[in-house]
C-alpha positions, 0 to 999 in steps of 0.5 A: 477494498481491503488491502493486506500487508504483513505487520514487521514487529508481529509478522501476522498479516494485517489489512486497511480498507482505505482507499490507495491514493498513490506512492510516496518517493523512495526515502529513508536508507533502503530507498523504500517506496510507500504506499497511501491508503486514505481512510475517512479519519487518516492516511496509513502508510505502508512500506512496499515490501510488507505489502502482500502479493494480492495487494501488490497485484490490486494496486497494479491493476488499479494503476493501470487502470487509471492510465487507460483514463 
């Protein structure tokens, strides 16, 4: 699946097709979450509030899902 987030220096909207893993803790200032998308050579963290709404709402159905197992 490909996920899409927006870049914070350039603003344009990237994606990562790596795989979502789960959520980091809230840390650092602002108690920001992170989400973990893991790829076959590495895993990309992205803070939750660069994440797009599409993303946002694939990642939440993929959570559900895995609680209806």
């Amino acid at each position: 699946m490909k996920y899409t987030y927006k870049d914070f220096v350039t603003g344009k909207i990237r994606f990562t097709r790596g795989r979502f893993e789960g959520w980091t803790p809230g840390t650092g200032i602002i108690g920001a979450k992170y989400a973990i998308f893991r790829t076959k050579a590495t895993e990309v963290l992205i803070p939750e509030y660069l994440l797009t709404q599409d993303t946002r709402a694939a990642i939440k159905a993929a959570e559900e899902a895995n609680d209806d197992i």
